[in-house]
C-alpha positions in Angstrom: 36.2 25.6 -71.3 38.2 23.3 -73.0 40.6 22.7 -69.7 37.2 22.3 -67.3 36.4 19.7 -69.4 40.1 18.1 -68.8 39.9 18.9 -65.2 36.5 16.6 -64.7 37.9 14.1 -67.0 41.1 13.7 -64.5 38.7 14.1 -61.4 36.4 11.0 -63.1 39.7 8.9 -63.8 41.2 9.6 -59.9 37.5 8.1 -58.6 37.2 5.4 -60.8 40.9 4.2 -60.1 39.9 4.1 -56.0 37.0 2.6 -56.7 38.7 -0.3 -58.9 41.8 0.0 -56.1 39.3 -0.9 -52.9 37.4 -3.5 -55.1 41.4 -5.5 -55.8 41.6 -5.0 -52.1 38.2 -6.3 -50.4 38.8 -8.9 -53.1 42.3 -9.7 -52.1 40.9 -10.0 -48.4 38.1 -12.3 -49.6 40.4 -14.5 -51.1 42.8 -14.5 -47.9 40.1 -15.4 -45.8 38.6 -18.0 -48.6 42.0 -19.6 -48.2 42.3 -19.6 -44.3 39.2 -21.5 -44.1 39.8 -23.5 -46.8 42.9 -25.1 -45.1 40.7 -24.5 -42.0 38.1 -27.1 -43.6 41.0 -29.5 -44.6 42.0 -29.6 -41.0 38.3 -30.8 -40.2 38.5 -33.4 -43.2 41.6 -35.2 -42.0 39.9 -35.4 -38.4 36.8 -36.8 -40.3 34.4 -33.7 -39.0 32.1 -31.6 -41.4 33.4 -29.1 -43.9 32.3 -25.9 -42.9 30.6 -23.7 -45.6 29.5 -20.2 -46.3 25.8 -19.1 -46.7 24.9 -17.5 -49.9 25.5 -13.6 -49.1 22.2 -12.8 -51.5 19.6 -15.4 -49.3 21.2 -13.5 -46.4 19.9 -10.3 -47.5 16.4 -11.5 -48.9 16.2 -13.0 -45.1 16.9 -9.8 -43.8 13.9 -7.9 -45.7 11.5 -10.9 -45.3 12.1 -11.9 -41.6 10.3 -9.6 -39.2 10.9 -9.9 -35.8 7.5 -8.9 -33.9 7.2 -6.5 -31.0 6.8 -7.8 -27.7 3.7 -6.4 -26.5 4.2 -4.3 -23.2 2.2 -5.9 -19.6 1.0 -2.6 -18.5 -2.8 -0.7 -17.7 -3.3 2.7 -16.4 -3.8 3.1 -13.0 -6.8 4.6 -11.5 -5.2 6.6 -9.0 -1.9 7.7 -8.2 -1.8 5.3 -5.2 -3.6 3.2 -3.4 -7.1 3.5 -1.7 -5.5 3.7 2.0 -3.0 6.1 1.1 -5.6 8.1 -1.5 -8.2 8.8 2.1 -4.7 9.5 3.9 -3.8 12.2 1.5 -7.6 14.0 1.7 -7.2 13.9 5.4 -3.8 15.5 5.5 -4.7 18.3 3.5 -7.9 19.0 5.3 -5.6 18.8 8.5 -2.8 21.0 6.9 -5.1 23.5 5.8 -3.2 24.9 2.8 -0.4 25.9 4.8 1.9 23.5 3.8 2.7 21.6 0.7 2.3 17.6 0.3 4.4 15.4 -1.5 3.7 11.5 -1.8 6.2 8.1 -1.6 9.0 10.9 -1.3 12.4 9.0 -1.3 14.4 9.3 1.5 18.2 10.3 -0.2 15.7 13.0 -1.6 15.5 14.7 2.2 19.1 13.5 3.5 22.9 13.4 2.0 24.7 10.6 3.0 28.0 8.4 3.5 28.4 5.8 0.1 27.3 2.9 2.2 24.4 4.5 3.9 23.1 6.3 0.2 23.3 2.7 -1.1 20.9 0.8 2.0 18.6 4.3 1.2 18.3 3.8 -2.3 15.1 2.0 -2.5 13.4 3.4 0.6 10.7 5.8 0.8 8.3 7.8 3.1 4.9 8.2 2.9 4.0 11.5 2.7 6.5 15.2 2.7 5.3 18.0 3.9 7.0 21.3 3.2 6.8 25.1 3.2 4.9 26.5 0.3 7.5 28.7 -1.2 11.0 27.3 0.1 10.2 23.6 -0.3 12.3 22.8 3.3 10.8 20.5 5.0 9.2 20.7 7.9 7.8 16.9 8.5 7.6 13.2 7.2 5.2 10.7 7.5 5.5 7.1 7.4 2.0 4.6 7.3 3.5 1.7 8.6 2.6 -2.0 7.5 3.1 -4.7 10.2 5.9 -7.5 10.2 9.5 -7.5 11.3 10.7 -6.4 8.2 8.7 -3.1 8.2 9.5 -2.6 12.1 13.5 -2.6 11.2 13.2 -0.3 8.1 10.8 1.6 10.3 13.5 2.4 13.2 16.2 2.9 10.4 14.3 5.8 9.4 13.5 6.9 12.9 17.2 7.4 13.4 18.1 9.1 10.8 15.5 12.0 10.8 16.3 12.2 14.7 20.3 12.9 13.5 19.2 15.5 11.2 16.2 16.9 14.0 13.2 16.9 11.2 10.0 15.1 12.6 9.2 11.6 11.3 5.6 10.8 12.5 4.0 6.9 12.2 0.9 6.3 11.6 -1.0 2.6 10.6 -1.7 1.5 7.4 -5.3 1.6 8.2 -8.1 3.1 6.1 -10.7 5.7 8.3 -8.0 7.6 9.6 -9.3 11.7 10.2 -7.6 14.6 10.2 -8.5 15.4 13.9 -6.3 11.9 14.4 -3.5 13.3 12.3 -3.2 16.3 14.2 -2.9 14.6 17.2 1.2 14.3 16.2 1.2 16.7 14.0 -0.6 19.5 15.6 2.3 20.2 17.9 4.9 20.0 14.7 2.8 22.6 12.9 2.5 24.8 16.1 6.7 24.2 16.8 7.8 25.1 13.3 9.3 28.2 11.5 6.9 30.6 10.3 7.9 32.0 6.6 6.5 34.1 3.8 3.9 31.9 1.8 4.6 34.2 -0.6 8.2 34.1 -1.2 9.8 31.8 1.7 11.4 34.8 3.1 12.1 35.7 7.3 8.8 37.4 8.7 8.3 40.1 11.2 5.4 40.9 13.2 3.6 44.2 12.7 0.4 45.8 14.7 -2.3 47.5 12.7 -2.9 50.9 14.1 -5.7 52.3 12.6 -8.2 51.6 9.7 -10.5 48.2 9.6 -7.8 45.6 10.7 -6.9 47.8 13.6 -5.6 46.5 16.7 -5.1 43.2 14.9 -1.1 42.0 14.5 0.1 40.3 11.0 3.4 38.5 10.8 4.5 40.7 7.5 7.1 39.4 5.0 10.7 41.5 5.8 10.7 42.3 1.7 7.6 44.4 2.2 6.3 46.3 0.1 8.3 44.0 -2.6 6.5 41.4 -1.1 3.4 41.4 0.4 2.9 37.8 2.2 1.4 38.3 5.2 -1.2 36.6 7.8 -2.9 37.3 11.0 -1.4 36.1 13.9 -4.1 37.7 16.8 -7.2 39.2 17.2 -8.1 42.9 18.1 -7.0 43.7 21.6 
């Protein structure tokens, strides 16, 4: 017991000796830099300019618990919509034209779709299309949309897109940025892209195959059927009864 005790008496001692050794040598770099800018401030005396001088290190700490700097209150409201009114009756349109068979996405940007040199990433960093539309399961995409606004600018970053989905063959279609635009109208351009594209699975975004029923209620009737089937069972009719 009695050499614990000893051991924590030595322990105490070691701790109290740093503690003493850092306090001679913050105070020894005190008094260093007291003396710098005392000769400092003797420089400014003999060129007849003010003494500089210290603040009290205690007011600077009572200013630092009594100042409070206030918040800066933030300019922004909650939106009604997620966009505007012309792009909102757009959006309705476009899904009553795709019929569920396709996914939408809005303001999709366009280094999102394509890859890129440096240079060209960089001009496409800030530009966007309208509207994405892609298979259900996959996410490819089978078409863009772009609601133009008038004015030369618009018309150049316009044709910039036009030429870049053209190198990479995907289907930009332009319509105006007009309001009372119907989905009979959209399906004027996109009707034939829909017709033109890839069927796969809605299910799982596999290759399909088409398949004649034989016999029971759908007979006579041909399905394009998922190739994972019976794993899969995506399906949908591509005929009538013959």
């Amino acid at each position: 017991m009695e050499g614990f005790l000893i051991f924590l008496l030595i322990v105490a001692a070691i701790v109290m000796l740093f503690r003493y050794m850092r306090k001679r040598e913050i105070e020894a770099f005190r008094q260093a830099d007291m003396g710098a800018l005392d000769s400092f401030n003797s420089e400014r005396e003999k060129a007849g300019m003010e003494p500089v001088t210290l603040p009290d290190e205690a007011l600077i700490a009572r200013a630092a618990q009594l100042v409070k700097v206030p918040e800066e209150k933030l300019e922004v409201e909650l939106r009604k919509g997620l966009f505007d009114e012309i792009h909102h009756r757009f959006f309705l349109e476009l899904e009553q034209a795709v019929g569920g068979k396709l996914r939408i996405f809005v303001h999709v940007p366009v280094n999102s779709i394509v890859r890129a040199e440096a240079e060209m990433q960089n001009r496409l960093s800030h530009k966007t299309v309208s509207f994405v539309l892609c298979e259900p399961a996959s996410l490819s995409v089978v078409a863009a949309i772009q609601l133009k606004n008038a004015g030369a600018g618009a018309q150049q970053d316009q044709e910039l897109k036009t030429r870049i989905f053209e190198e990479v063959e995907l289907p930009l279609l332009s319509y105006p940025m007009i309001g009372g635009i119907s989905a009979a109208e959209i399906l004027d351009q996109l009707g034939p892209v829909l017709e033109k594209r890839e069927i796969v699975c809605p299910d799982c975004g596999g290759d399909m195959q088409i398949r004649k029923v034989s016999r029971g209620k759908n007979a006579g009737q041909s399905f394009k059927v998922c190739q994972r089937y019976p794993s899969c069972k995506g399906r949908f009719q591509i005929s009538g009864a013959n």
